[in-house]
N, C-alpha and C positions, 0 to 999 in steps of 0.2 A: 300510565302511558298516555300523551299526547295525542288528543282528538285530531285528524287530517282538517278540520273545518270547527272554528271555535262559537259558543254559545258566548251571546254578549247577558252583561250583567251589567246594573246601576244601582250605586251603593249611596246613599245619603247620610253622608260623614258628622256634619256638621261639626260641630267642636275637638271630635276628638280625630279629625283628620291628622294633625300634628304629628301626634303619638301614635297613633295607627302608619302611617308612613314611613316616620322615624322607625317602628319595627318590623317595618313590614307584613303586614297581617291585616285582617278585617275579624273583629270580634262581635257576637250579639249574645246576649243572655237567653237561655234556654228558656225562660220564665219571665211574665212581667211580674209587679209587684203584689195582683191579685193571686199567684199563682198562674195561670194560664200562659200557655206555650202561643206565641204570636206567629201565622203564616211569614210574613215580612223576615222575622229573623230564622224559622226552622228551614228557609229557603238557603238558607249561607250552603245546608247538607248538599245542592244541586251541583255545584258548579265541578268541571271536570282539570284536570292540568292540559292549561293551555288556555282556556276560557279565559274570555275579557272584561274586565270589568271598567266603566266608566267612573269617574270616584269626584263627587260633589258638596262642594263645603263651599258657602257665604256666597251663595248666588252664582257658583262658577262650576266648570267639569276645571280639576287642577290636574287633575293627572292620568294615566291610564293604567290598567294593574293587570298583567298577566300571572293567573292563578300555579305555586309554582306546587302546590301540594292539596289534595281535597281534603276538607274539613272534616276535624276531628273535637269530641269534645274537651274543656279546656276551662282552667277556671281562670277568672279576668284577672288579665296585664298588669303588672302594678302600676303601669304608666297613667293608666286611666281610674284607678283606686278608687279614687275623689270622686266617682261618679256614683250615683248611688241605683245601682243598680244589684239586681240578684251577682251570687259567686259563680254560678256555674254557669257556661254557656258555649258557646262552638266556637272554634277559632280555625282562619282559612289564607293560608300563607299567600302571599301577591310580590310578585316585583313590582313595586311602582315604575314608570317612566312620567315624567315631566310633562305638561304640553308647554309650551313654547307660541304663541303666548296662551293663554286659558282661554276655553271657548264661555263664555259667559251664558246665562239662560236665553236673554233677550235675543241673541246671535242666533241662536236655531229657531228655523221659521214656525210662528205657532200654529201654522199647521200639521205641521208633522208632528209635535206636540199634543194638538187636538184629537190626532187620528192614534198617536201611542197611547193604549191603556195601561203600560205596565208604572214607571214612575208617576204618571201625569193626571190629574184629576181632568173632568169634562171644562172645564175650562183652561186647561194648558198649562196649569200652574203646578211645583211641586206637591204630592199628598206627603204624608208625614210618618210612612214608613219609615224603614231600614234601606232591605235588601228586593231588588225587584229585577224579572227575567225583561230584557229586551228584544223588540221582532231583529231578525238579521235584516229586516229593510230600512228597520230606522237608525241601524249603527252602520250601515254602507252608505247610508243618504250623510252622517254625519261626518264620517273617513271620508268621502269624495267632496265636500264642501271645505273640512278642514285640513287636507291632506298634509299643508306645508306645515303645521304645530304639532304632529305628531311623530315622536323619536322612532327611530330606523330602526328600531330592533321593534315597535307595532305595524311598520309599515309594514317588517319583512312576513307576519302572519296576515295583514289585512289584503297585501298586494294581490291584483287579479280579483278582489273578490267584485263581483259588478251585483248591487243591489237594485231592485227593480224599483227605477224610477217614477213614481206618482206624485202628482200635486206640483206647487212650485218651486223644483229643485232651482236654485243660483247655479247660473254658467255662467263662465266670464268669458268674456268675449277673449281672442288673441290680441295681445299686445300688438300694433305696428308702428312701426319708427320712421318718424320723419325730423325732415328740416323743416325749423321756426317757422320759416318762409310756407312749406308747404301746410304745416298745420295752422296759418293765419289765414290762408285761400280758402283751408276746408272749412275754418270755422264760418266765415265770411259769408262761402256759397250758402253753407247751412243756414243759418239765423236770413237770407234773403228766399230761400226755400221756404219759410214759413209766411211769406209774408212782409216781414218787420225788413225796415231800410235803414242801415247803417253805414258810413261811409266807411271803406276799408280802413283809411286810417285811424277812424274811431276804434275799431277793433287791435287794429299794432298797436293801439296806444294800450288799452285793458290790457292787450296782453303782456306786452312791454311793462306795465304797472305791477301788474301781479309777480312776476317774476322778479321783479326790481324789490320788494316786498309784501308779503303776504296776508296784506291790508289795502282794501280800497274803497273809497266812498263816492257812491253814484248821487251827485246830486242835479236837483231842476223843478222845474216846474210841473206840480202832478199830472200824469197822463202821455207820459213821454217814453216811456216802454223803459224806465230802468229797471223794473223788475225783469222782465220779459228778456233786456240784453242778457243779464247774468245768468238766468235760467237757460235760454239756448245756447249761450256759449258755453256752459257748463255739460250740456245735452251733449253736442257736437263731439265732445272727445269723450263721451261716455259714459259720463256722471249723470245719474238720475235718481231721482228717491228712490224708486222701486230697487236698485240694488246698493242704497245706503252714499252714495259718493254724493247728494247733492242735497241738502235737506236747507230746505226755508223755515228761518225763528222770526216768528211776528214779536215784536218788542211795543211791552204793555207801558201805560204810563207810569204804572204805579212801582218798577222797579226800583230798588233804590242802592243795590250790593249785589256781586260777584254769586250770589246763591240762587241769585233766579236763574244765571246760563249755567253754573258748574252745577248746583245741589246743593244738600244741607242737611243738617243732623238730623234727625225729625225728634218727639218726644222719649220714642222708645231709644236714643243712641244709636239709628240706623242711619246710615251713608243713604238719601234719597237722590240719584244722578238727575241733575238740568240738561236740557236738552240735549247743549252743547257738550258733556262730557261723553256720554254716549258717540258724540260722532269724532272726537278724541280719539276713543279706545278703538272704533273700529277702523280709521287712520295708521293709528299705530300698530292695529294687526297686519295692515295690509300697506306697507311703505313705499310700492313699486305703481301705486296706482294714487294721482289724485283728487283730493278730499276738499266739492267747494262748500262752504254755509252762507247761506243770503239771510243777514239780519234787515230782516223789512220797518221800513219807517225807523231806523235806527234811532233817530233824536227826538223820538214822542217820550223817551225818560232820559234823564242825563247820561251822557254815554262816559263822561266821568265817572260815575258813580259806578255803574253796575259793569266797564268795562276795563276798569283800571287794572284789573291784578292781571288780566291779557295782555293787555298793554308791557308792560312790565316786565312778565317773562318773555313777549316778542324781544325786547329790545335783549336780553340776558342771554340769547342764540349766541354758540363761539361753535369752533372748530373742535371736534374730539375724532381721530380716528379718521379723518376724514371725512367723517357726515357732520351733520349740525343739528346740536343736541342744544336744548333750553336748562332753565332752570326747573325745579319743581312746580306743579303749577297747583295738584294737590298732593296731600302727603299721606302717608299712611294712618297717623294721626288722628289726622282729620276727616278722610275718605276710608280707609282700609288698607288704599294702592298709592303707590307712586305714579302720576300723571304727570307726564310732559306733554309740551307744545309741540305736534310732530312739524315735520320739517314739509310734509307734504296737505299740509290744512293752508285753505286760501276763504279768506273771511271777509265777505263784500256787502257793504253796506247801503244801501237806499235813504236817501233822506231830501224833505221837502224843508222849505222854512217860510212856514208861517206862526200866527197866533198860536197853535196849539204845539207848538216844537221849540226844540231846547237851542240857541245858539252852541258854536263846539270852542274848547277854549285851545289855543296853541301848542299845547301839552298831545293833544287829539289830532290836529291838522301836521303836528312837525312827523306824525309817524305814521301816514295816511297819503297815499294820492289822493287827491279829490278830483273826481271826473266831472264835466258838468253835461249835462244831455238837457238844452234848453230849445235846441232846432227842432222848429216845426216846419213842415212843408206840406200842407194837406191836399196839395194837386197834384202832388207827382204821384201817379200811377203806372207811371209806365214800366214800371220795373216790377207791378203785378204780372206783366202780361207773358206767358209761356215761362213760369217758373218750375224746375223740374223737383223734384221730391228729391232730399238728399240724404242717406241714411248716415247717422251715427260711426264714428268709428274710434275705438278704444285706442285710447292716447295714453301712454305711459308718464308716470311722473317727472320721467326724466327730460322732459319736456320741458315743465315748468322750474324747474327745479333752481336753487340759486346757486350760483358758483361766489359770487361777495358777499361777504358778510365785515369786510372792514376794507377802508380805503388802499391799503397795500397789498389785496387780494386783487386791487384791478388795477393797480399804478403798476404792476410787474409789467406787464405786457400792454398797457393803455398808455404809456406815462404822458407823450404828447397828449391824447386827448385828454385826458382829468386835468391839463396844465390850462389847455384850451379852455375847457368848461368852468375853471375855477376863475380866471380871467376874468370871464363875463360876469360870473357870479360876485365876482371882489365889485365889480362896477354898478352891478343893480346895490349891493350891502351900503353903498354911499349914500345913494340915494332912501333907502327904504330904515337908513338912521336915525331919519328925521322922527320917527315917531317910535323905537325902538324893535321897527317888523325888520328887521334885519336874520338875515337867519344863518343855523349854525354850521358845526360840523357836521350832525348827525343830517340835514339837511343837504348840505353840498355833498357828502357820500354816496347820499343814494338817488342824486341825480348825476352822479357819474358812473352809478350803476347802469342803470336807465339808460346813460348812452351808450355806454360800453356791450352793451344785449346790442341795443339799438346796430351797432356797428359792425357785430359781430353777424348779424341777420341779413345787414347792407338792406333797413327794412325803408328806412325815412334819411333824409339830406340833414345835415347836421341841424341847421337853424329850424326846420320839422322839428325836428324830435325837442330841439332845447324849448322852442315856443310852449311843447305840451307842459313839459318840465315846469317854465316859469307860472304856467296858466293853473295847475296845478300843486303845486310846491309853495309856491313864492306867494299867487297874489290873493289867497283865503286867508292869507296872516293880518292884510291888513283893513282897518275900517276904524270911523271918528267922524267927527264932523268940524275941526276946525280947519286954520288955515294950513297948520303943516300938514296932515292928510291930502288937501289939494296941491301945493307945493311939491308933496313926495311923486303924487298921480303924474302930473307934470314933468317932472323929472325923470320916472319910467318912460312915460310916453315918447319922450325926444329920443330917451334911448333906443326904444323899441322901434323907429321910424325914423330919424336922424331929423324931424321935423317940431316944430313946437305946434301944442296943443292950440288951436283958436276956439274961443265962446261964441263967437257970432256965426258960428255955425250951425243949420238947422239940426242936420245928419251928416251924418261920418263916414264915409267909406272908404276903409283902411285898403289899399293898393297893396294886392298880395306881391306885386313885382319888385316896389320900392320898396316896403317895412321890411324889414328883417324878423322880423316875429307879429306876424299880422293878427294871429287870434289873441296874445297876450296886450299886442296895441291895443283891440274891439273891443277887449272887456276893461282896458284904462278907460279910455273913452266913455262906455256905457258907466264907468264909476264916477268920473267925472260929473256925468251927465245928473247923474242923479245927487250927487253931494249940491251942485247949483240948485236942483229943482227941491231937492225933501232937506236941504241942511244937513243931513247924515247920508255914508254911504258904506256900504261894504260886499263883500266878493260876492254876497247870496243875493238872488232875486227872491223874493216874495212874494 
């Protein structure tokens, strides 16, 4: 008969979870090889119909198993034969249920870990039992953190149960929804709440960026708050380390391959996760909420080398179903699991350039905003003065989320403006021939992405938004030091301003009224300026 209130149980599967599953059953041997009866397995005799058992194999909870018959003895499965264990031993029927997606170790807080004696050693890690009783406070803390992966027929016995809450249980904030518009204010007021001064537009633009795609690179002069922008704007909608949505990876120089962020086999054959995998899976458990990474000092190793295979599956995003699904990023093979790019990871990078940083090759910049934050203004204080504390509020992903992922997904309903914007773009590609910085398709797409958000938000005037675009997009492709370099400068410049460039000018100041794209003018200029004075010039300051 079925207990009214079930006794939880943790079973540590390990290999033979497969075949135990497949039969539905939990088996342990009556004896170990010494002869002697082990607590761990004579515990299987405990469990009642109805009882739950949590079921652990290769680092993961896979499933959950309501006990449908108490254990009786039983000599071992043939499924499991090959194990060389004693013949006799107890065997204890289970309906498995699925979790959807698997709760991994690492996802349950090690505190609660720390505080459970029954599976967990004094340091929080698996012991190397079997079978072990769990408190009802640490399988209620687990059901109300992972409610949504567990199948409706464990909900229908866990529902109502309320486990007494200690230590740091995860609550998530309520979702609330807004327009672009108003979640650019709130970011805005936030990040000027602390302090740090950005111009609003500076922010429509990151945000406009990231949405456009889900790669961005903060570049400038050290000391300029590019870390500090992505981390409060990440804060603002409610991403923070402490509940996993915002995690900073310092990049060593000594990287040199894709195994420093994802992982790597180690010597024992064991899948070891990089940092960045980790914040993958917990992305992919949680789709409705998103997921930022700040790779800090991205270009102290080649961002070639150790981030090309991201690279790669970014670009491999298409349509299935509706949502946008990547390629594999790792495989069973190689990891254990199948890992994709989720659609809700935004990946923002920091980068200086000097003597100890890597140049980025076009392969990097064609599939990258590059932001630049080189404004300094160290008098303006007055936007310290009565700033009010602004708290945090949970932004859904549908926020960010992209609606393009190919040129015909915006040309349905954009067609004049992508005509518009391609226009201008055929006319900068004449000029930027001269030296082969001309750029492509995959380039003019997702600057009609960019405006198409942009217009849909009604956030920035078209020549705003395109200036960011060219500032951006277009003018980190190019750099050299001969005369076509300055010829091409030239040639931007008149476009940019309907004015030709003069040398016998000390300083430049680009007339926001007249140029047509005034910050994309100031940084021709500023290149100009320096191809005359150093022989070489290009998009980075130093």
């Amino acid at each position: 008969m079925e207990q009214s209130k079930p006794t939880f149980w943790w079973v540590n599967q390990g290999q033979t979870y497969n075949q135990e599953k497949s039969g539905g059953y939990l088996w342990a041997p009556q004896q170990n090889k010494q002869g002697r009866a082990l607590p761990h397995h004579v515990l299987l005799l405990e469990p009642k119909v109805g009882d739950i058992v949590f079921c652990y194999s290769s680092l993961e909870v896979k499933s959950v198993g309501v006990v449908k018959k108490e254990a009786y003895e039983a000599a071992k499965p043939t499924a499991i034969a090959s194990h060389d264990w004693q013949r006799d031993g107890y065997f204890l029927e289970l309906t498995y249920y699925d979790l959807s997606p698997t709760i991994r170790k690492d996802e349950i807080p090690e505190e609660w870990r720390l505080k459970e004696s029954g599976p967990f050693d004094i340091n929080g890690n698996l012991k190397q039992g079997y079978f072990f009783e769990l408190s009802k406070d640490f399988a209620g803390k687990i059901y109300s953190l992972f409610t949504e992966r567990f199948a409706a027929e464990v909900k229908l016995k866990m529902e109502g149960y309320q486990p007494n809450h200690e230590g740091p249980v995860v609550k998530e904030n309520p979702i609330k929804y807004f327009s672009n518009r108003e979640v650019i204010d709130h970011i805005y007021t936030y990040i000027k709440s602390k302090g740090f001064y950005y111009r609003k537009e500076e922010v429509i633009n990151l945000f406009l960026s990231l949405k456009t795609k889900p790669f961005v690179i903060l570049s400038g002069i050290s000391g300029t708050g590019k870390t500090k922008m992505a981390q409060w704007f990440a804060e603002s909608v409610g991403a923070t380390e402490e509940n996993g949505q915002f995690s900073l990876i310092p990049i060593r120089p000594d990287w040199n391959d894709g195994s420093d962020l994802l992982g790597f086999i180690d010597i024992k054959g064991e899948f070891k996760e990089g940092p960045l995998t980790k914040v993958i899976r917990d992305a992919n458990s949680h789709p409705d909420m998103p997921y930022f990474v700040l790779l800090d000092e991205m270009n102290l190793a080649r961002v070639e080398y150790y981030f090309s295979d991201i690279l790669s599956v970014m670009e491999s995003r298409k349509w299935k179903d509706g949502k946008i699904v990547s390629s594999n990023l790792l495989t069973k093979e190689t990891a254990g699991i199948e890992l994709k790019l989720p659609d809700n990871l935004y990946i923002i990078g920091t980068v200086n350039m000097d003597e100890t940083t890597h140049p980025f090759s076009k392969k990097v910049l064609d599939r990258a905003n590059t932001i630049e934050f080189n404004r300094v203004k160290l008098d303006n204080l007055a936007f310290l003065k009565d700033l009010e504390e602004k708290e945090p509020v949970v932004v859904g992903q549908e926020v960010f989320a992209s609606s393009f992922l190919h040129l015909k997904d915006v040309f349905k309903k954009n067609n004049e403006l992508v005509e518009q914007v391609t226009n201008e773009i055929v006319k900068m590609n004449s000029a930027l021939q001269l030296t082969n910085a001309h750029v492509g398709y995959r380039v003019r797409d997702e600057i009609c992405f960019y405006m198409a958000y942009n217009d849909q938000g009604n956030l920035l005037k078209f020549e705003e938004a395109l200036d960011h675009c060219i500032l951006q997009k277009v003018l980190p492709r190019i750099s050299g030091s001969d005369l076509r370099v300055d010829q091409l400068l030239r040639n931007l410049y008149q476009l940019f301003t309907n004015k030709q460039f003069e040398d016998e000018m000390d300083t430049i100041e680009i007339d926001a009224n007249n140029a047509i794209y005034p910050q994309s003018a100031a940084k021709v200029a500023e290149m100009l300026r320096r191809l005359k004075e150093d022989g070489f010039t290009s998009f980075w300051v130093s």
